[in-house]
C-alpha positions as CSV (number, residue, x, y, z in Angstrom):
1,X,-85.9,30.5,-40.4
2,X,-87.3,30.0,-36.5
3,X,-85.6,32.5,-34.0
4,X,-84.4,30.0,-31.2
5,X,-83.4,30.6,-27.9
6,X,-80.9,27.6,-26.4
7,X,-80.6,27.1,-22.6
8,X,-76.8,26.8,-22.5
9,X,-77.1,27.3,-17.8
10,X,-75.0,23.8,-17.6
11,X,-72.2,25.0,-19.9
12,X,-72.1,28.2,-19.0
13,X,-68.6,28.2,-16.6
14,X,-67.0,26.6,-19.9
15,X,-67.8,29.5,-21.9
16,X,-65.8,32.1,-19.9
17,X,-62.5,31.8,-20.3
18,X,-62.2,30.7,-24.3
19,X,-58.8,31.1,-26.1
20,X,-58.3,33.8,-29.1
21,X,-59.2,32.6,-32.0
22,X,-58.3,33.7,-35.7
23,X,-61.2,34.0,-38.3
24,X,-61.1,31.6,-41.1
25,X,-62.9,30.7,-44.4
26,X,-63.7,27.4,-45.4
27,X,-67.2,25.1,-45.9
28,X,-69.1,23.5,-44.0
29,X,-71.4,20.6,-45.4
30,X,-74.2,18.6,-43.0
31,X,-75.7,15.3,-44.0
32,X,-78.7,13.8,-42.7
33,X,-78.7,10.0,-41.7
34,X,-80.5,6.9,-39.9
35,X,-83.9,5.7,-39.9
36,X,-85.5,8.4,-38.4
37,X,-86.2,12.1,-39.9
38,X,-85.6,15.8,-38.9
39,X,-83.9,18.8,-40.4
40,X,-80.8,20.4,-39.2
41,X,-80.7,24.8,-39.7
42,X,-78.4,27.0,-39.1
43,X,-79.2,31.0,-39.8
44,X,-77.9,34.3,-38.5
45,X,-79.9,35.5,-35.3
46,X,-79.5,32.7,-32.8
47,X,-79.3,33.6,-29.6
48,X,-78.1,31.8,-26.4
49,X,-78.2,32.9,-22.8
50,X,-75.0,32.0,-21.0
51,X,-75.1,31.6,-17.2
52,X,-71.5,33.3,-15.8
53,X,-69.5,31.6,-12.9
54,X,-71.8,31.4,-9.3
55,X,-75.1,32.3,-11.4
56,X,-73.9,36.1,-10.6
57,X,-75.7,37.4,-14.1
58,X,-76.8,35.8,-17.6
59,X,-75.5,37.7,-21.3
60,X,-77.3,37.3,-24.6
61,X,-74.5,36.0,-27.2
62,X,-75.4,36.9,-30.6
63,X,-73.5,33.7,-32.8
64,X,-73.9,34.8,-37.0
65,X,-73.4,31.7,-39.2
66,X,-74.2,31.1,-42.7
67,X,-77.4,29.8,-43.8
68,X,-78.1,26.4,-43.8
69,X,-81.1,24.2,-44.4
70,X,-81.4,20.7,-44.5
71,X,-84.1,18.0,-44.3
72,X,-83.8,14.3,-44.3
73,X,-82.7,11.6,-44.8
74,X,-82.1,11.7,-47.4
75,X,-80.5,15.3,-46.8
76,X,-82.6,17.9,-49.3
77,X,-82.2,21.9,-49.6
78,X,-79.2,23.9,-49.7
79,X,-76.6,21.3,-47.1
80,X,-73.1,22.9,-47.8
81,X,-72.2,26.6,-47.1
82,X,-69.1,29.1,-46.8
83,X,-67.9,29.9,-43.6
84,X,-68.0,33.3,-42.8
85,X,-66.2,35.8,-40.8
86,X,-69.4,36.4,-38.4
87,X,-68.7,37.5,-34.2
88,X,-70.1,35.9,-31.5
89,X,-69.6,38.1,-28.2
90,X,-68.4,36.5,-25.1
91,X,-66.6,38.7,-22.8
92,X,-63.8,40.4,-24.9
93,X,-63.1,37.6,-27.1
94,X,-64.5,37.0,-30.3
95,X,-64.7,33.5,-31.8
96,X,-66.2,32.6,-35.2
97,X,-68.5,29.7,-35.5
98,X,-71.4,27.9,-37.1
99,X,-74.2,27.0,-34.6
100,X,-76.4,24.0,-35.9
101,X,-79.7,22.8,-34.6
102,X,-81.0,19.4,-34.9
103,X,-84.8,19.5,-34.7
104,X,-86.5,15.8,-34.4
105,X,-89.7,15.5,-36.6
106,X,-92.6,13.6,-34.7
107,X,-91.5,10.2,-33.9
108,X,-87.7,10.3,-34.1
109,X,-85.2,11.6,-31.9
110,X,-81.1,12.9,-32.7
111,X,-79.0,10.2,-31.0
112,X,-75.8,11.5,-32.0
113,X,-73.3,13.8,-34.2
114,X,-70.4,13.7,-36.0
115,X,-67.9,16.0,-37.1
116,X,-65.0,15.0,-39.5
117,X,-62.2,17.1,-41.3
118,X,-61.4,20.1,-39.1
119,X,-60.1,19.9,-35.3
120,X,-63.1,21.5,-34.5
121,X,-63.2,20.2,-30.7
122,X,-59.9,21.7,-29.6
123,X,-61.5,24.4,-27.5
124,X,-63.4,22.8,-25.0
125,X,-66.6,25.5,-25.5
126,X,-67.2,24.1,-29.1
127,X,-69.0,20.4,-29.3
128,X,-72.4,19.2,-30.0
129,X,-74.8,18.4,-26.7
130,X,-78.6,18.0,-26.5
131,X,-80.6,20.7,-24.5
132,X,-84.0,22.0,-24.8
133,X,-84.5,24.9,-26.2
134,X,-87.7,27.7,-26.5
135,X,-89.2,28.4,-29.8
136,X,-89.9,32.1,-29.0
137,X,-92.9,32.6,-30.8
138,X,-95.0,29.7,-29.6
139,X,-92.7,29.6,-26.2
140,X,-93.2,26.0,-26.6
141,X,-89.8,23.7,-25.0
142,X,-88.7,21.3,-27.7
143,X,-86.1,18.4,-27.5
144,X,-83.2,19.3,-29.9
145,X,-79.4,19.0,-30.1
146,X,-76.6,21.9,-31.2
147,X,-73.7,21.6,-32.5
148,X,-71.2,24.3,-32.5
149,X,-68.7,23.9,-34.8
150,X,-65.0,26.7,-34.6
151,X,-64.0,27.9,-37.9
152,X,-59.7,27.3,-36.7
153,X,-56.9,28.6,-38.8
154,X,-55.8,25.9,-37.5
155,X,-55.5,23.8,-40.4
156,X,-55.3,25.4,-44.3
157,X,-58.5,24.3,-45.5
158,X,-60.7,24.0,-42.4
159,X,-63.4,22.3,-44.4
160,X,-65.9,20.4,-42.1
161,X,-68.7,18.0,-42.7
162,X,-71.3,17.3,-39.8
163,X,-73.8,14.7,-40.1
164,X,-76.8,14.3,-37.7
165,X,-77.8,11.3,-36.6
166,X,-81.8,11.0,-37.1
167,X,-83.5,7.3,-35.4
168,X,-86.4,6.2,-34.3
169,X,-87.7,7.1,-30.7
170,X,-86.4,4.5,-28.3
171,X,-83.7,3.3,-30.7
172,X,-80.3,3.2,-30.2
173,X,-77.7,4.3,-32.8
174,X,-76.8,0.7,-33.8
175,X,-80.4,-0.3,-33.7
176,X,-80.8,2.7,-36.2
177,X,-78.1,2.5,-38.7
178,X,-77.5,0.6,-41.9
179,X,-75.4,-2.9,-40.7
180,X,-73.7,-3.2,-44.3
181,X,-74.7,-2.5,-47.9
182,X,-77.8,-1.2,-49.3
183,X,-78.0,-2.4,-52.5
184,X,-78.0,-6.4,-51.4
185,X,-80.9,-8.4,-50.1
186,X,-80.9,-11.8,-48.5
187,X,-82.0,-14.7,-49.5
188,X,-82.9,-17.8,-48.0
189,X,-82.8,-21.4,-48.9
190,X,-84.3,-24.3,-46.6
191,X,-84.8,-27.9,-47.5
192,X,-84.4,-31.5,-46.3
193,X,-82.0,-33.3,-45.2
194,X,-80.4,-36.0,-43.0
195,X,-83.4,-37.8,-42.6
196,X,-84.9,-41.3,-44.2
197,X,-87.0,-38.9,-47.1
198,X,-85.6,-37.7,-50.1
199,X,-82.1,-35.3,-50.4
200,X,-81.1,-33.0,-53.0
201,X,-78.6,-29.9,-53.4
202,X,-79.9,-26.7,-54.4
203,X,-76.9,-24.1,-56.1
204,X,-77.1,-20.3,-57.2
205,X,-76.0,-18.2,-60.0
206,X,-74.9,-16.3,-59.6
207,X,-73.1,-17.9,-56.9
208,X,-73.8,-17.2,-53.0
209,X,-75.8,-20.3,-52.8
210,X,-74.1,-24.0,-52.2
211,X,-76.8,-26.1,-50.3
212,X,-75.6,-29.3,-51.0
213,X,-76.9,-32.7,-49.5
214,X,-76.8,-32.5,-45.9
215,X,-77.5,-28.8,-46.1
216,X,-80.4,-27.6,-44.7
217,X,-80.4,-23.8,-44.6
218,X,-78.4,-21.4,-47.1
219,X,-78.0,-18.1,-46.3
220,X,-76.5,-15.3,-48.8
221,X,-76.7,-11.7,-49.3
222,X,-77.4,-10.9,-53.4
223,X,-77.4,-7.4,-55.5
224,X,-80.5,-5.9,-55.0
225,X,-82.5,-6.4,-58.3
226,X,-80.0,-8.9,-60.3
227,X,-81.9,-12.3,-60.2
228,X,-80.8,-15.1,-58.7
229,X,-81.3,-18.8,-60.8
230,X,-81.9,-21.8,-58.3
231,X,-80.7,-25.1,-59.7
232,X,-82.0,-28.3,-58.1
233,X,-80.3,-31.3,-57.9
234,X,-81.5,-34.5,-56.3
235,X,-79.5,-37.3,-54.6
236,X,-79.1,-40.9,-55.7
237,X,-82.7,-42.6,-55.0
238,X,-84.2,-39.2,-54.4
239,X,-86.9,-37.3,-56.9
240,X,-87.3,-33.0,-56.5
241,X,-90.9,-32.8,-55.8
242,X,-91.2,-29.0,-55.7
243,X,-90.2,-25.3,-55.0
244,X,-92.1,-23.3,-52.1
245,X,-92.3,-19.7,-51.1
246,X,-91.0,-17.2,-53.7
247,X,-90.7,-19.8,-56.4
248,X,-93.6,-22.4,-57.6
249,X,-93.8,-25.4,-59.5
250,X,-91.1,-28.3,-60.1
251,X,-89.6,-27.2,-62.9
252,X,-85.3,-27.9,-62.5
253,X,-84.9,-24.6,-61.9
254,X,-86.0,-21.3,-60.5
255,X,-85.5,-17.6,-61.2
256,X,-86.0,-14.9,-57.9
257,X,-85.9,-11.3,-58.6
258,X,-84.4,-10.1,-55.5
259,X,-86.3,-6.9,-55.5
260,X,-86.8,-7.4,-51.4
261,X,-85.6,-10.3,-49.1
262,X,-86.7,-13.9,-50.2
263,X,-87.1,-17.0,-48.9
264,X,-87.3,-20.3,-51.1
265,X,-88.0,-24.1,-50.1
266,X,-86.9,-27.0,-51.9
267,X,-88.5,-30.0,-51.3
268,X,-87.5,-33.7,-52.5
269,X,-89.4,-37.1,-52.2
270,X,-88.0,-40.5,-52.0
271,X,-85.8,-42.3,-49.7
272,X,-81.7,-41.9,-48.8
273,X,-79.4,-43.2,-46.4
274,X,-80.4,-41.4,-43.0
275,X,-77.4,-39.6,-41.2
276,X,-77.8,-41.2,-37.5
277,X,-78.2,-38.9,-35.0
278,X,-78.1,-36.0,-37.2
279,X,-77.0,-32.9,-35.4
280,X,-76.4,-28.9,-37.0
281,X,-73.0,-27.4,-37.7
282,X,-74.0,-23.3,-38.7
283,X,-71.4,-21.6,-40.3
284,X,-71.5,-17.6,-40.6
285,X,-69.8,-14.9,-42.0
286,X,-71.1,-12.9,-38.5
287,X,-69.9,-9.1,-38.6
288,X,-67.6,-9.4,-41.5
289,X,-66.8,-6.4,-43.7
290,X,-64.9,-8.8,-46.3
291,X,-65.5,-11.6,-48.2
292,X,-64.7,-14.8,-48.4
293,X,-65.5,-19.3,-48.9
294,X,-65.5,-21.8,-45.9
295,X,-65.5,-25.4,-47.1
296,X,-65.8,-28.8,-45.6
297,X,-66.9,-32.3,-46.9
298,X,-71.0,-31.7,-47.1
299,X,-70.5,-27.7,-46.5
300,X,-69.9,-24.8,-48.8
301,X,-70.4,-21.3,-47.8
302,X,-69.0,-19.3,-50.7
303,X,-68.3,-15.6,-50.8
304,X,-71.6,-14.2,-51.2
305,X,-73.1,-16.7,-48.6
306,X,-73.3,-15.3,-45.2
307,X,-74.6,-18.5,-43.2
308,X,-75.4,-22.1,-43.8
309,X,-76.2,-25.1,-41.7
310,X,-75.4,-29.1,-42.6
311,X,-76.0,-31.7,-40.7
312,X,-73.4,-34.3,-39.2
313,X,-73.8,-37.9,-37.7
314,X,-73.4,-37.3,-33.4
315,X,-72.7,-39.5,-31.0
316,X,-73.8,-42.7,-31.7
317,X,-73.9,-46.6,-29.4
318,X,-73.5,-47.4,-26.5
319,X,-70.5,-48.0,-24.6
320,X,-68.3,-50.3,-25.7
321,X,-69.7,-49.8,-28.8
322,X,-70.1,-46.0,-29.1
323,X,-69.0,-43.6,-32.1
324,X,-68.0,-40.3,-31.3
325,X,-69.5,-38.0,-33.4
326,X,-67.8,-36.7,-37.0
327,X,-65.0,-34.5,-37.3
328,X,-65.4,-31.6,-39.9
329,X,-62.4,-30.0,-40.7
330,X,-63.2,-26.4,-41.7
331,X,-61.0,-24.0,-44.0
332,X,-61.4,-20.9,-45.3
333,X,-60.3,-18.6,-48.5
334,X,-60.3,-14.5,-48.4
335,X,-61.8,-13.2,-51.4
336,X,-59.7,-10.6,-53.7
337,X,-59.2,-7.4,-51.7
338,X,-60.4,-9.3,-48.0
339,X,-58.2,-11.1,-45.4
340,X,-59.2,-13.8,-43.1
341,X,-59.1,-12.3,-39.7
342,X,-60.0,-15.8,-37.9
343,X,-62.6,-18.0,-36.1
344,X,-64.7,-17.9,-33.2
345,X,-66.6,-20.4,-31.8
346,X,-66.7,-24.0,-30.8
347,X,-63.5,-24.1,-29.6
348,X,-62.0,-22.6,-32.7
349,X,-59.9,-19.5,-32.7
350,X,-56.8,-18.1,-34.9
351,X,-56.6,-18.5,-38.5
352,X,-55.8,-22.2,-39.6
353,X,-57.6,-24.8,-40.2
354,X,-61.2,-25.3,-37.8
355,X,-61.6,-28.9,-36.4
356,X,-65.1,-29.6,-34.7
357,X,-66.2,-32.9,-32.9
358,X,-69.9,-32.9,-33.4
359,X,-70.9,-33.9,-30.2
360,X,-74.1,-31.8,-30.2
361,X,-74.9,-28.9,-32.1
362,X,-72.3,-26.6,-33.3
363,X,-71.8,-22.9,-34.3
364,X,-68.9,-21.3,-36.0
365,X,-68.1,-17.6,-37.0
366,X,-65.5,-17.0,-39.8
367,X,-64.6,-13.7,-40.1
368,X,-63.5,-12.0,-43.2
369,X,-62.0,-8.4,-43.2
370,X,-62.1,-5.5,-46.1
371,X,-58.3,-4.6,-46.8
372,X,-57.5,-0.9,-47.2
373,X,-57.6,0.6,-50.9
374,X,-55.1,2.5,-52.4
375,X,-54.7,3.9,-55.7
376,X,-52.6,2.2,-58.9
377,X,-51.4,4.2,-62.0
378,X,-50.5,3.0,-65.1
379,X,-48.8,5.7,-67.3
380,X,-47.3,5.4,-70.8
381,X,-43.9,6.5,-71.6
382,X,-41.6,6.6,-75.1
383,X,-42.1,7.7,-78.9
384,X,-44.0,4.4,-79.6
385,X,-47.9,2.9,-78.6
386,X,-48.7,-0.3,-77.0
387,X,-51.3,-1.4,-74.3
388,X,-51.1,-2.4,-70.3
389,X,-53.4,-4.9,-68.8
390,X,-53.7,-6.3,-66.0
391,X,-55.0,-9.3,-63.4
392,X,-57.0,-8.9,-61.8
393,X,-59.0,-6.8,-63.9
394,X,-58.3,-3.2,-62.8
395,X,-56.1,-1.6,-66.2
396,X,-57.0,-1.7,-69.4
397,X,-54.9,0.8,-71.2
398,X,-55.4,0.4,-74.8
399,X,-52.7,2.3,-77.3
400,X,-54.4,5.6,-77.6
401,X,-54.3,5.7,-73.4
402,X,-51.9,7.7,-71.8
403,X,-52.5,6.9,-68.3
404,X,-55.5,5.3,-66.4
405,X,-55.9,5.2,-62.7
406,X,-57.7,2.0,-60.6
407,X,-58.3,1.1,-56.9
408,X,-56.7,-1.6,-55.7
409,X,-56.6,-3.5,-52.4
410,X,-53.5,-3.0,-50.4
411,X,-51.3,-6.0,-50.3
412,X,-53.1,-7.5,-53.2
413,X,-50.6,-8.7,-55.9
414,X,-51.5,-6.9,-59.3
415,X,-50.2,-8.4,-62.4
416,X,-49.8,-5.9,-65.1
417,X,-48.8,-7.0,-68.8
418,X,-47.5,-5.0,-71.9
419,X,-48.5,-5.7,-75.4
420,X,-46.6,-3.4,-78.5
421,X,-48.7,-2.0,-80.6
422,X,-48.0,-2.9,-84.5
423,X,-44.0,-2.8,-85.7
424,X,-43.6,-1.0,-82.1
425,X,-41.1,-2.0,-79.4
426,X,-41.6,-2.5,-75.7
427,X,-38.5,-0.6,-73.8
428,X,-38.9,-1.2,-70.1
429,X,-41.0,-1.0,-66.6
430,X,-40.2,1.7,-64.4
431,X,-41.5,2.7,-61.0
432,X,-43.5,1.0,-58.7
433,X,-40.5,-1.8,-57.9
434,X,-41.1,-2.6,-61.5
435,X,-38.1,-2.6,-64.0
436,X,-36.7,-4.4,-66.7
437,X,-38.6,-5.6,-70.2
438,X,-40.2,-8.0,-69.3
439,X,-43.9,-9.2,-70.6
440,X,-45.5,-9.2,-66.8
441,X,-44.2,-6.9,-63.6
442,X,-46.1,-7.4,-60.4
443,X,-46.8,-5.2,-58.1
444,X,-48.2,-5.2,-54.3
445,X,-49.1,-2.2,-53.4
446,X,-48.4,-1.0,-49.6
447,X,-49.6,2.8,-50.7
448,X,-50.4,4.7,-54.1
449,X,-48.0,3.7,-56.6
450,X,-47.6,4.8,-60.3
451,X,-45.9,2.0,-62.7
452,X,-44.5,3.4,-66.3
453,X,-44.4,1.6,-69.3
454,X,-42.3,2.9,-72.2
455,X,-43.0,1.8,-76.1
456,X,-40.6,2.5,-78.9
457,X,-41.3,3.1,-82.3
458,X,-42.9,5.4,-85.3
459,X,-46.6,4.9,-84.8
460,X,-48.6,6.8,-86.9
461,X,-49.9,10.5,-85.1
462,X,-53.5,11.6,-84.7
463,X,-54.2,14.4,-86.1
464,X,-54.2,17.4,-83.7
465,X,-54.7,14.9,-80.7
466,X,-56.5,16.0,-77.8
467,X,-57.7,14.3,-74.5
468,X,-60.8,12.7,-73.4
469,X,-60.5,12.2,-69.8
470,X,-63.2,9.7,-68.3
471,X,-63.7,9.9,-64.3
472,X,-66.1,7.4,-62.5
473,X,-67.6,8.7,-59.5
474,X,-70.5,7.6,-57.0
475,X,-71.0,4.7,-54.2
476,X,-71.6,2.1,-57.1
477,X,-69.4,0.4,-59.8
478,X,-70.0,0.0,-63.5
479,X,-67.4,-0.1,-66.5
480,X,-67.6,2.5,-69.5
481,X,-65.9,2.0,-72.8
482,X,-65.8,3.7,-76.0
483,X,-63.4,3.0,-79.3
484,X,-59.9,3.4,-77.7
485,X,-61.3,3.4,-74.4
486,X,-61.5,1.2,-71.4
487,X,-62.5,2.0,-67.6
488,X,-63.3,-1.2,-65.9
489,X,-65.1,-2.1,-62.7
490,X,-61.8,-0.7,-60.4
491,X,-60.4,1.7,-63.1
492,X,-61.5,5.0,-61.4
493,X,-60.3,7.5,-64.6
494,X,-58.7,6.9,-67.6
495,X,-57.3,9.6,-70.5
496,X,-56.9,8.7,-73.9
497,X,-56.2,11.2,-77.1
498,X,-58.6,11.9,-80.3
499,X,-58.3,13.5,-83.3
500,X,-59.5,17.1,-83.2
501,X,-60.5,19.4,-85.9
502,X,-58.0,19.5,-88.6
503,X,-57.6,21.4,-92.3
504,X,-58.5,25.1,-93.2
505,X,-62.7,25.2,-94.3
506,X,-63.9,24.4,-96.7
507,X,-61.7,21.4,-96.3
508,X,-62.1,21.0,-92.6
509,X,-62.4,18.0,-90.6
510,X,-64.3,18.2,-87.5
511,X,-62.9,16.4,-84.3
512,X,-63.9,13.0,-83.7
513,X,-67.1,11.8,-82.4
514,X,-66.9,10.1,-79.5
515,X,-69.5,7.7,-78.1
516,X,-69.2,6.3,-74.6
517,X,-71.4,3.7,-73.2
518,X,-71.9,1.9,-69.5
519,X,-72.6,-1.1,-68.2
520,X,-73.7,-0.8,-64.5
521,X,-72.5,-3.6,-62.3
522,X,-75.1,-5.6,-59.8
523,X,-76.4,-3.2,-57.2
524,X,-75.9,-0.6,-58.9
525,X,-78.3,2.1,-60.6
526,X,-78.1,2.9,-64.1
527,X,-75.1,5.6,-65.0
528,X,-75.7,9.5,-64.5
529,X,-73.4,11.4,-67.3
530,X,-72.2,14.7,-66.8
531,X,-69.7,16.8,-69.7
532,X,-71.4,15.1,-72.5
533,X,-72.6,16.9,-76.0
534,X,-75.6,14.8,-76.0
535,X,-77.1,11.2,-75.0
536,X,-78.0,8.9,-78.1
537,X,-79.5,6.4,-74.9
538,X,-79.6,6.9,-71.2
539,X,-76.3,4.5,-71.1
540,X,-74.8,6.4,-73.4
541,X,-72.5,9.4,-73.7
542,X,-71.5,11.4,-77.2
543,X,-68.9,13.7,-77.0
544,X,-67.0,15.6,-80.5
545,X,-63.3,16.2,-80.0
546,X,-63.2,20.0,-80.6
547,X,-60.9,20.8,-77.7
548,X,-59.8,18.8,-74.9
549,X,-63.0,17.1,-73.1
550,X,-64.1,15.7,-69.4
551,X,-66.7,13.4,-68.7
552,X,-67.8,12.3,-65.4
553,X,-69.7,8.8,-65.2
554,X,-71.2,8.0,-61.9
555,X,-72.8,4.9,-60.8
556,X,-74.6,5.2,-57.6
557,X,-75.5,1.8,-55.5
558,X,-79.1,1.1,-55.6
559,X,-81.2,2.1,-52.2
């Protein structure tokens, strides 16, 4: 680790009057992000020269913090690290803290921190700043940033996680950072349309692509790797001549990998009614976290689609004679789990319908908003078995599950339904504003909410039961399943019970064998296992029911 020596002159009146503080254990963890690169250390023997009120005299402050090394993006080494009870010496008071440098590699520069799960900027000495600092061996200045970050008894677990921001030189920190998901790509869809040649619509599965007659551009953001079929469809008196860019050839239809941003053409022949003075109406999705469709007559912009363009008649004749040009009435539909949060554009604003006189060319912004998640549990209650489903898919608790847990949208209505297992009895809802015995009970959830549903009966036991408990984890999705197990794309963990060993040897019975396997969903890599006895297949997990077992599957989005 380098021996640095940080400049702290401008700070230095800040530094002389800190409060007591009281020494305190926790972790810290740093992350590494952006599109630039640099590490970010931290190591006992950091030194910093403070400059006392009316520059009367400088004191060395020794500052002892644990060990920390990290590279990146992405982050590599040893990133998280106890806090310990280390001393840093200014005046009489004695403060614990972790110092971290961020030190640009060639070509990038640190634009920013952040600091999340600790109130670690009470105390107006603590905070992250960028000053030069002196290497001491090669006395050689170098642009960094520090970050000091208290360790406060503050709070009972004063766990903190720092993340250096890392871009390019002359970037800025929006210029730098991801804009939305990594694991989609975007593809592009332009053709004819409007004029005295041929038309055609071109469509997508899976869907995000709608480019109907009067389209002429088709925008839509598609899972990374998870091809996309183009189907071509031409107009009345109109022939499909051929596909251009990523896809060749005239065949009806067209496969795209999506492995990187594409672009396809469709081009038709022949002749169709021209739309007189054609002009463009572009509908986008603009900075929308959430999904959702806008429709008019000639438009569709589904929820994968995040811009398209169609063309309207204009203004048309002379006066007396004159036609203004079309009105397209615009609506749009929030996908599960997003809200509409309204329009922007062309005169439209709030969240009804969008009405827009095409008097020239036109652009609209729909914007679509990710609601907030929350967690649903579905426990099972009584002597008796039976299984809880629901709609949209999130539960799927078959009759050896005792509980399953899935995240939901808030506000979302969630329709779970009971189904008795053989000569069994269902006894009620409870919980969760459900209640009676009903088949259904719908819930909305407003914060995490566990629903109960009790079974009656005399179902036969398993032998010596004991739990599998399945976890999903990771910025991807996927769904696992097993005999007597479910975990679906939103179902976060599920338990279910198994027969263990049974009988005295040499008539022993060894638990059962358990084999789990996952399906990852689009944009997603394939599944990482963790608590399994072996792997028959890199999707699969085996486990045998000798005691009580965890498994962890975790399905990371593609890069």
């Amino acid at each position: 680790m380098r021996r640095l020596t940080i400049l702290l002159a401008a700070l230095g009146a800040l530094l002389l009057v800190p409060a007591a503080q009281a020494l305190a254990t926790g972790t810290v963890t740093v992350k590494i992000i952006g599109d630039g690169s640099g590490e970010v250390s931290s190591a006992e023997g950091l030194h910093a020269y403070v400059q006392e009120e009316n520059n009367v005299e400088k004191e060395e402050v020794f500052i002892g913090t644990p060990a920390i090394e990290c590279s990146g993006p992405p982050a590599a080494g040893t990133c998280t690290n106890e806090m310990e009870e280390e001393e840093a010496q200014i005046g009489a008071e004695e403060p614990s803290a972790v110092a971290l440098i961020a030190i640009p590699n060639a070509g990038s520069q640190v634009v920013n921190w952040t600091v999340e799960g600790t109130n670690a900027f009470t105390h107006y000495y603590f905070g992250c700043f960028s000053r030069a600092f002196v290497e001491e061996a090669e006395q050689e200045s170098v642009r960094a940033s520090w970050c000091l970050v208290p360790e406060l008894a503050a709070e009972p677990n004063p766990n903190v996680v720092v993340t250096a921001i890392f871009c390019l030189e002359g970037e800025t920190e929006e210029e730098c950072l991801p804009s939305g998901p990594t694991n989609r790509r975007i593809l592009t869809i332009t053709k004819s349309a409007g004029g005295s040649g041929g038309t055609g619509s071109v469509s997508s599965k899976p869907k995000g692509i709608n480019c109907g007659a009067a389209c002429n551009k088709a925008v839509a953001s598609m899972y990374k790797n998870t091809p996309v079929l183009l189907k071509e469809k031409p107009s009345t008196g109109s022939t499909f001549v051929e596909w251009t860019g990523a896809c060749s050839g005239s065949t009806e239809t067209c496969t795209v990998p999506m492995a990187e941003a594409e672009s396809v053409g469709a081009v038709f022949g022949g002749t169709s009614k021209a739309i007189l003075n054609p002009q463009p109406l572009t509908v986008s999705k603009g900075e929308s976290t959430g999904y959702g469709t806008v429709k008019a007559a000639g438009l569709a912009c589904e929820a994968e689609c995040s811009e398209t363009t169609a063309l309207y008649q204009g203004p048309t004749g002379v006066a007396p004679k004159n036609k203004p040009g079309k009105t397209v009435e615009l609506k749009a539909t929030a996908a599960f789990g997003s809200e509409f949060s309204g329009w922007s554009g062309s005169g439209c604003s709030g969240t009804g319908t969008c009405l827009v006189t095409m008097e020239e060319a036109k652009s609209v912004t729909a914007t679509f908003t990710a609601k907030p998640t929350t967690t649903l549990t579905v426990n099972k209650g009584g002597a008796g078995t039976g299984a809880v489903s629901s709609k949209p898919k999130a539960i799927n608790c078959g009759t050896t599950c005792t509980t399953q847990d899935a995240t939901v949208p808030t506000g979302e209505a969630v329709i779970l339904k009971e189904k008795p297992g053989n000569e069994m009895t269902f006894t009620g809802w409870s919980g969760g504003g459900c209640s009676g015995t009903g088949e259904t009970c719908t819930v909305s959830l407003s914060e995490a909410t566990s629903v109960t549903a009790s079974f009656s009966g005399s179902p036969k036991a398993i032998l010596n039961a004991q739990k599998l408990t399945l976890t999903k984890a990771g910025s991807g999705y996927g769904t696992v399943k097993a005999a007597g197990l479910t975990c679906e794309v939103l179902c976060t963990s599920t338990v279910s019970l198994y027969q263990g060993p049974t009988g005295i040897a040499p008539k022993n019975k060894p638990g059962k064998t358990v084999i789990l396997k996952a399906l990852s969903a689009p944009g997603s890599k394939t599944v990482e296992w963790t608590g399994c006895l072996s792997n028959p297949s890199p999707t699969e997990c085996s486990v045998t029911m000798e005691a009580a077992e965890e498994v962890t599957a975790t399905f990371n989005e593609l890069p």
